[in-house]
N, C-alpha and C positions, 0 to 999 in steps of 0.2 A: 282308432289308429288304422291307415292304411298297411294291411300286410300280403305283400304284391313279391311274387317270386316268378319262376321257371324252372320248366326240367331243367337238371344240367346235368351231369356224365356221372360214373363211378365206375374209374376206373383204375388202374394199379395205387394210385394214393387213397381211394376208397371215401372215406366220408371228407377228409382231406379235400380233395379235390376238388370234391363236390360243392366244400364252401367257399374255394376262392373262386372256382369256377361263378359262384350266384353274388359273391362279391363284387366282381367285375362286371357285371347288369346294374347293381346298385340294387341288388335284392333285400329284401330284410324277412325272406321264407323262400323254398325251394322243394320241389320235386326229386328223386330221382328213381334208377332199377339199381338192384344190388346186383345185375350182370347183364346180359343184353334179353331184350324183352321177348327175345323169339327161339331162347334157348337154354339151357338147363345148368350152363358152365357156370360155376359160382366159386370166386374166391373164397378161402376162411379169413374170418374179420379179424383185422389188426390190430387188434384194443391201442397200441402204441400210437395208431394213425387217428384213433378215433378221439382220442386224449386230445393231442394237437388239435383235430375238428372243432372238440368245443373248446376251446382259447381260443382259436381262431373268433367262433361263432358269439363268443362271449365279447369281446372284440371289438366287434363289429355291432352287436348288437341284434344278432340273429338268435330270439330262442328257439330251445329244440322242440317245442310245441308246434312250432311252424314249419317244423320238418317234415315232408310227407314222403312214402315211400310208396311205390306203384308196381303191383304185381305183374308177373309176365302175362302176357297172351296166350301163352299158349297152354293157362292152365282153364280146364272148361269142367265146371261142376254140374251143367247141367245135361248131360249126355252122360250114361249109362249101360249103351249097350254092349260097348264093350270092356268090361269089369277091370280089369290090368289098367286100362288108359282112364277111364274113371279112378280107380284107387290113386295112378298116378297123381293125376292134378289135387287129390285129398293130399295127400304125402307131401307135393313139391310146397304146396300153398303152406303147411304146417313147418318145413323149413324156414319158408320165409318169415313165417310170422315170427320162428327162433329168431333167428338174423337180426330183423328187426327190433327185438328184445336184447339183444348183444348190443346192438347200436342205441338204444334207449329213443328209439322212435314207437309214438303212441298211434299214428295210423299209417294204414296201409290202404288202397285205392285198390277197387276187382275187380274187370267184366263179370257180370256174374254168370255170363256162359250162354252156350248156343243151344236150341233143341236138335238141331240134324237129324231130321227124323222123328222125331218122336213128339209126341202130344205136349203141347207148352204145359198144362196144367200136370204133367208129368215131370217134367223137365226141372219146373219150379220146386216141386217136392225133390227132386236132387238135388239141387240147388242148399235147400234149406237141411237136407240131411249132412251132404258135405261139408256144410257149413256149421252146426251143432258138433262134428267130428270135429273139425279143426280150432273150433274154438274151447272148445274144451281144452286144450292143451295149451294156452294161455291164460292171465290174466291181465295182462299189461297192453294189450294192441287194439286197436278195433279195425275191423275190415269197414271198410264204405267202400259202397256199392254203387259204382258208375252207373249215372242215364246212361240208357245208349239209345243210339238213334235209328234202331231199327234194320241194318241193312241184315238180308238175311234170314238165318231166324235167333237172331238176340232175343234174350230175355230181358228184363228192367226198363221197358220202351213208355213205359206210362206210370200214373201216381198208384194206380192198380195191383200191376205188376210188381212194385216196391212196397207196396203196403203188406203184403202178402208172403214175402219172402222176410221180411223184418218181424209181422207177426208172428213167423212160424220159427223164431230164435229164441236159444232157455238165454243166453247170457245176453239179453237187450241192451245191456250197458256195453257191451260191446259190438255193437252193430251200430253202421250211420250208413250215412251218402253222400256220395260226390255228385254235383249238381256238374254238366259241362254244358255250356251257351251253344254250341254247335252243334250236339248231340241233341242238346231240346228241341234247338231250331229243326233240323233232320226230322224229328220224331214226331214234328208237327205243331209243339208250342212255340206261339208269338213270347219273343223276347219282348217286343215293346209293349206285354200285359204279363211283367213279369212281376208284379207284386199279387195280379192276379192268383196268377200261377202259385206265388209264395200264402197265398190265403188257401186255396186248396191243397198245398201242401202241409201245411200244421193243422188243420181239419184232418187228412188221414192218414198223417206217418208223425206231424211234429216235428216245428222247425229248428229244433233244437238237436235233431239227427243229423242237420249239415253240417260235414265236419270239412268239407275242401269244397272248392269251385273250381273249375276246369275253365278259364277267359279262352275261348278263339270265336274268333268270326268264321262264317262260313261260305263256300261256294257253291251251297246247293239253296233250291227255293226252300221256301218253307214244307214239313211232311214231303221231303224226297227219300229220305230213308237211307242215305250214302255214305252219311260223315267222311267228307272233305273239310279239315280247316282252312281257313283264311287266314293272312294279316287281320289287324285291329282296322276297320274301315275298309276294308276295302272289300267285305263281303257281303251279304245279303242280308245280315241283323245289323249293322251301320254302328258307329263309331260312338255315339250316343247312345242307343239304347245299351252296349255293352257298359258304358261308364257308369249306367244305374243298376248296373247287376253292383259290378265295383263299389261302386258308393253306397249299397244301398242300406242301409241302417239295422235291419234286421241281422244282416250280414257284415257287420263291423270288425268284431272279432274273429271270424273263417278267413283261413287264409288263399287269395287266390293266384291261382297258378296258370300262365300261361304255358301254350302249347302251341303256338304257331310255327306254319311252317320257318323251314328257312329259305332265304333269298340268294339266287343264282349271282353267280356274278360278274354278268352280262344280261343285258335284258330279252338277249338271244337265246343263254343257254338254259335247256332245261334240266337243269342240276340244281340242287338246293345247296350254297356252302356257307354261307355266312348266317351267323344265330342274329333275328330281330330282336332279341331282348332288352337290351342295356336301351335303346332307342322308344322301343313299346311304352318300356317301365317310367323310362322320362315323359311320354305323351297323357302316360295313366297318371302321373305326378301334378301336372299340368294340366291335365283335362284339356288338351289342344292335342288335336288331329292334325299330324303331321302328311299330306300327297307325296310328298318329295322324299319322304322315310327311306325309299329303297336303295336310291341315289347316295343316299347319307351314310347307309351301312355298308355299301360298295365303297365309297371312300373312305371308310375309318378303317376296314377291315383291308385296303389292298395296301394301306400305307406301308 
């Protein structure tokens, strides 16, 4: 079964929201932040909101397996020099994973942090120690661990990098990855040898650690290291090779989650206001690459 969603919001109706919001795509899984990704403000969860959520989600036919939640940015485990801001991102991360256990969502999606300065193979060891601290204080969530695509100094940029950070966790049952097609492309993996890519994957982490996929296309070449998304087609992994991430059988049951940008609305302006989803989700349903998509979203959306 295909289970194809997108970020969507969470915001004063909270999981609420969040499912009509990914209803309105025609989602059957979704993304979101439990408050904005670049800051620490966090409602207390409304059991009464979250009730309705799932009747909503029951509904519709969205289970909460296919729920995914996405920590903020600005929590970084792998930087240590300064102990306050380090202990922060342990602390904030270990909130969320509560939240999340409130909401009865089973993953949660991490950068798993920058070096700035310091030795990657150090960095990495905070990483995994931050990470043994916070997990300990659950048992019900698993962190997955985002590719990233290198700009910077990210951590988790190769199968290396993730082998290594997963090795070094007591609760393995709670640890995965989120695979994101932009982020690979960025970091130098050919999407169009991605089954490749998926055979050295289960050779040294095992594919059974993919818990989410991240769909965008990208704007940068292949190993540019920027992460920029794209629309579906219209970036530098092409419209096809994304559709066999989508499809691809090993990956049946992982739910994938779009993240592309939004489209302006004018071909003039550079403002992103309108969500591609509801349009993408029909293209991925159909396996037909839609040129005219943007046109399409400009008119449904200015009506």
């Amino acid at each position: 079964m295909l289970i194809i969603g997108s970020h969507v919001s969470f915001s004063k109706d909270q999981l609420l929201g969040s499912v009509k919001e990914a209803i309105s795509y025609g989602s059957n899984a979704f993304m979101f932040y439990t408050g904005a990704p670049q800051n620490t403000v966090r409602s207390s969860i409304d059991d009464y909101k979250t009730i309705e959520a799932y009747n909503l989600m029951q509904e519709n036919k969205i289970a909460l397996e296919h729920v995914v939640c996405h920590a903020p940015y600005i929590i970084n485990l792998a930087n240590n020099k300064e102990l306050d801001k380090y202990r922060f991102s342990i602390d904030f991360l270990i909130k969320e994973l509560e939240r999340c256990a409130l909401l009865g969502i089973k993953n949660i999606v991490l950068h798993p942090g920058s070096a700035v300065g310091l030795d990657r193979v150090d960095a990495l060891k905070n990483i995994i120690y931050a990470l043994n601290l916070a997990l300990d204080t659950t048992d019900s969530v698993t962190v997955c661990l985002e590719t990233m695509a290198g700009k910077g100094t990210e951590l988790g940029i190769d199968l290396d990098e993730m082998s290594t950070l997963i090795d070094g966790i007591n609760k393995k049952e709670l640890i995965g990855v989120c695979l994101d097609t932009c982020h690979l492309n960025d970091s130098g993996v050919s999407i169009e040898k991605f089954d490749e890519y998926l055979n050295e994957f289960d050779k040294k982490i095992g594919i059974d650690k993919i818990k989410v996929v991240h769909i965008n296309d990208s704007k940068n070449a292949l190993g540019s290291h920027k992460d920029r998304h794209e629309l579906l087609g219209f970036g530098t992994i092409g419209f096809d090779n994304l559709m066999n991430v989508i499809y691809n059988p090993r990956l049946e049951n992982i739910p994938k989650i779009l993240e592309t940008p939004y489209v302006s609305k004018s071909e003039d302006a550079k403002e992103r206001d309108y969500p591609p989803y509801k349009f993408e989700i029909e293209e991925i349903r159909s396996r037909t690459f839609d040129e005219n998509i943007q046109t399409k979203i400009r008119e449904f959306y200015s009506k």
